[in-house]
Structures are given as C-alpha cells and as structure tokens.
C-alpha positions in Angstrom: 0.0 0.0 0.0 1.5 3.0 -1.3 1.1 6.1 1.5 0.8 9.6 0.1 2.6 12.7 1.6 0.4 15.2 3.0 -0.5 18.2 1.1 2.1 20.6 2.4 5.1 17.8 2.0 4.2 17.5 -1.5 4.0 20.9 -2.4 7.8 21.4 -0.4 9.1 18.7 -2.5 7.4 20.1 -5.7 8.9 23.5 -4.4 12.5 22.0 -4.4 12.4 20.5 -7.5 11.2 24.0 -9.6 13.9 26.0 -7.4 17.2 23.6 -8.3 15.9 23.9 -12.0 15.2 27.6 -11.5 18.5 28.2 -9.9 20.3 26.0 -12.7 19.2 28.0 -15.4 19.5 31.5 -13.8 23.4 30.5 -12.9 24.1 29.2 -16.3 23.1 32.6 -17.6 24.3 34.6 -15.3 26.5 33.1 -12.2 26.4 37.0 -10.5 22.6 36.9 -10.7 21.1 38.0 -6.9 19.1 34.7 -5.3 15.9 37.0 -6.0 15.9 36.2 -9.7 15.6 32.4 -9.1 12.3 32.8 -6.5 11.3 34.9 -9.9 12.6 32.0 -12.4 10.9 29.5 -10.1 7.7 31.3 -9.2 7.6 31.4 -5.6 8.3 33.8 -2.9 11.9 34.7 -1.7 11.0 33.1 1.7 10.6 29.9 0.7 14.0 29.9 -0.8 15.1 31.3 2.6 13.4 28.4 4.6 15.1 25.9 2.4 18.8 27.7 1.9 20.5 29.9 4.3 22.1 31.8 1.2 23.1 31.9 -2.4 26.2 30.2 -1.5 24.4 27.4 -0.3 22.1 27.3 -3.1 24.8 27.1 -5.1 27.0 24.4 -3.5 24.2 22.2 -3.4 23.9 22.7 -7.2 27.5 21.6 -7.7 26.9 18.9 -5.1 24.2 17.4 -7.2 26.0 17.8 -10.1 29.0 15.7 -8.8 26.8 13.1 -7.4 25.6 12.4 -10.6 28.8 12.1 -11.9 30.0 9.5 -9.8 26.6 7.9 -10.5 27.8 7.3 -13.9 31.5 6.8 -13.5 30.7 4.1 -11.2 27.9 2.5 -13.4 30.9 2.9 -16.7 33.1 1.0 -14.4 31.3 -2.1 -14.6 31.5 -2.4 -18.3 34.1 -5.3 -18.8 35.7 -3.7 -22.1 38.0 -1.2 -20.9 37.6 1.7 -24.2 34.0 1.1 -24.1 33.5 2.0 -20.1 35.5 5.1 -21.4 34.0 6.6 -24.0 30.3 5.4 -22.6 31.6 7.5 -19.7 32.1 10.1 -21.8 29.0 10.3 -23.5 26.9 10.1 -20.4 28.4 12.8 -18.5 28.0 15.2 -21.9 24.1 14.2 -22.0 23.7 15.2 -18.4 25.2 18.2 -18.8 27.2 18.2 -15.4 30.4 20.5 -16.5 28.3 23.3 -17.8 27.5 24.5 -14.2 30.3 23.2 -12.2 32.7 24.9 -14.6 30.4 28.4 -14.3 30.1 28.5 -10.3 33.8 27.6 -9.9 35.0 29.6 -7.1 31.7 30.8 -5.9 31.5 28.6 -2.6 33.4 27.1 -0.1 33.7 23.1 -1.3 32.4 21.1 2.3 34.5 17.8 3.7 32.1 15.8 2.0 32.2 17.4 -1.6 35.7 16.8 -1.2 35.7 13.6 -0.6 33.3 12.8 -3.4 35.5 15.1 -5.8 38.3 12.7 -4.9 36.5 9.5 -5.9 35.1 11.2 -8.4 38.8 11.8 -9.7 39.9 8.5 -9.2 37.0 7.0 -11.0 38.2 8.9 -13.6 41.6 8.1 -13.4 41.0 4.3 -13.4 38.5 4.5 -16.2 41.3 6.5 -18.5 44.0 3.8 -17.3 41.7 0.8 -18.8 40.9 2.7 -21.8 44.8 2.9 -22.3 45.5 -0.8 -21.4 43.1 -1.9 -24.0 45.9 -0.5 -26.5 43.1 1.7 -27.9 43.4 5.0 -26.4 46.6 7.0 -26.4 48.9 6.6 -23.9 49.7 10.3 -23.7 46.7 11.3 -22.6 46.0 11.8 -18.8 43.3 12.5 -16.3 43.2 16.3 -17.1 42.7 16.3 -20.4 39.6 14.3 -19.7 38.4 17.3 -17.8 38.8 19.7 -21.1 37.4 17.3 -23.2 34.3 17.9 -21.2 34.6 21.6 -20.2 34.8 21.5 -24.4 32.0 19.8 -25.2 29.8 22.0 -22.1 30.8 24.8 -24.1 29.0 23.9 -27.5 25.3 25.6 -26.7 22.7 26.8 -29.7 19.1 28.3 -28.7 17.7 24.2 -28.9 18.4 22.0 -26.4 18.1 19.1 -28.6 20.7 20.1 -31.2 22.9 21.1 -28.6 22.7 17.6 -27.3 23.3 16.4 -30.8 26.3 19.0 -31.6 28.2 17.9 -28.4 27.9 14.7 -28.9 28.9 15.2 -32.5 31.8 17.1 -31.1 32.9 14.6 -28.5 33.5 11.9 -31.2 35.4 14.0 -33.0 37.7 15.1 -29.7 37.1 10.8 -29.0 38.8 10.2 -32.7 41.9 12.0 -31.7 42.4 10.2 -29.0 42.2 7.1 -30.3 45.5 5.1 -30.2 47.9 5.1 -33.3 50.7 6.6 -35.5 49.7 10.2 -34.8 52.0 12.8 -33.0 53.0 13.5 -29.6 50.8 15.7 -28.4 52.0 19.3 -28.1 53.4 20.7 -24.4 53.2 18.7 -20.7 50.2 17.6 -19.8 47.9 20.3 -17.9 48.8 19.1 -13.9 46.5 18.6 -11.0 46.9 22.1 -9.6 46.4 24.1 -13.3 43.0 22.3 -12.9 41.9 23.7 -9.0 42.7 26.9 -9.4 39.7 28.0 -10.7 37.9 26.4 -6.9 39.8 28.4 -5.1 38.1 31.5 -3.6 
C-alpha cells in the first residue's frame, strides 16, 4: 500500500524540484545573478527559498553537489563495463548528456567546497583516473593522454550551446566523437606541451 505525503510535504518537494531547476538556469546565464531572480525564475516567494537555503552560497554548493553526485553515478555505473575503451567513451558520452560541467565549470569559485564534496571530488577523480588507465591498457586509447585532459574534453563539449536543447545535445555529442577520434591510439604525433597538472586544474575552486 502505497502512503501519500500530506499536502504541504508535497507541495515542499514540488517546491524544491522548480527552485534547483530555476537556480540551474539563472546561474548558467548569469553566475552574478542575486538569489531573487531564481524565487522569480521558479515562481515562488523569496522566503521559501530562505526556509530551504540559508544563502546563495548554499544554493549554489548544493547545485554543484548534485552535479558531482551524478557524476559518480555514472562513473561508477561505466566502471562495470568489462571492455576497458567502451567504459571510457560510454563514460564520456553520459556525462555530456547530463550536462554536469556546464554549471560546475560556471560556479567555480563561488563557494566554499564542504568535507564531504571533497571527498566525493576525490572519488570522483579517481573514478576517472581508473577508467582512462583501462581505456589505455586496452591498446586503444593514447597513452599520452591523462586525467586532465579528460576534464577539457568535457569543459569543451559544455561549451557547445545553440538556442535548442536538442541540437545542442546532438552537436556535443557530435563534437565529442570527433575530440574521441583523436584520442584514439595510433601513429599520430605526440601531443604538443606537458600535460595540464592537477593544480592548473583547481585553481579555478579556489576562492
């Protein structure tokens, strides 16, 4: 027997769903934009974001909170594909359909990251890291390429936005198997300067 919420636990959940949307699209837009124009976006009143979030900063953590738990979500379903290039680039593809670096790479040092987002960034790194590692000891996958460059090929493909949402769906994805072709493994060229490091990556997080 299925039990129903009451009336006003319903309408608080509804209310949280509208706001996160609200709040995704006014910060994609505009990452400046006061937490009034997302109780505008959303259509409620600026109180109920207060009684949820203490402030925009915490509005905005939780955004990139959500965002990295969905990308664990499907790092760690990519990891139990057996083929090693096919967890990859299924990886890859999953995390450009959700759409998870166009926000995290737009509120970048706008917060203060909590113990647990860091914890989750670290697994979420090392997901990573392992996933790229068994793409490359498949022999299919250059061996020059490291766990950084994974994180431009995405910040590249978030960039790629036209007025529909569908053929920006089907543009990145047309652009990530392009950027997926040269990294295929074979008789191309070294690629061009180090690799980007660890900390060239964080210093956009710091506040």
């Amino acid at each position: 027997m299925t039990t129903k919420m009451p009336g006003r636990r319903t309408q608080a959940a509804r209310n949280d769903t509208v706001i996160l949307e609200a709040a995704r699209e006014v910060f994609l837009a505009d990452p400046k934009a006061p937490i009034a124009a997302v109780a505008e976006r959303a259509g409620v009143g600026i109180s109920a974001l207060y009684r949820r979030y203490e402030n925009k900063e915490d509005l905005l953590r939780l955004l990139c909170h959500d965002g990295l738990r969905r990308y664990l979500e499907i790092a760690e379903s990519a990891a139990a594909e057996p083929d090693g290039r096919r967890a990859f680039t299924d990886f890859l593809r999953r995390l450009v359909d959700a759409d998870v670096h166009s926000l995290t790479v737009r509120l970048a040092g706008t917060f203060t990251s909590t113990p647990e987002m860091t914890r989750d960034a670290q697994r979420a790194g090392a997901l990573a890291t392992e996933l790229l590692r068994r793409a490359q000891a498949s022999g299919r996958l250059r061996a020059d390429v490291v766990a950084q460059d994974v994180g431009l090929v995405l910040e590249g493909c978030a960039a790629v936005r036209v007025p529909d949402p569908e053929r920006t769906r089907e543009l990145r994805q047309r652009f990530l198997a392009i950027l997926l072709a040269g990294l295929a493994a074979g008789d191309g060229e070294p690629l061009p300067g180090p690799a980007p490091s660890p900390e060239e990556m964080a210093w956009r997080w710091r506040r």
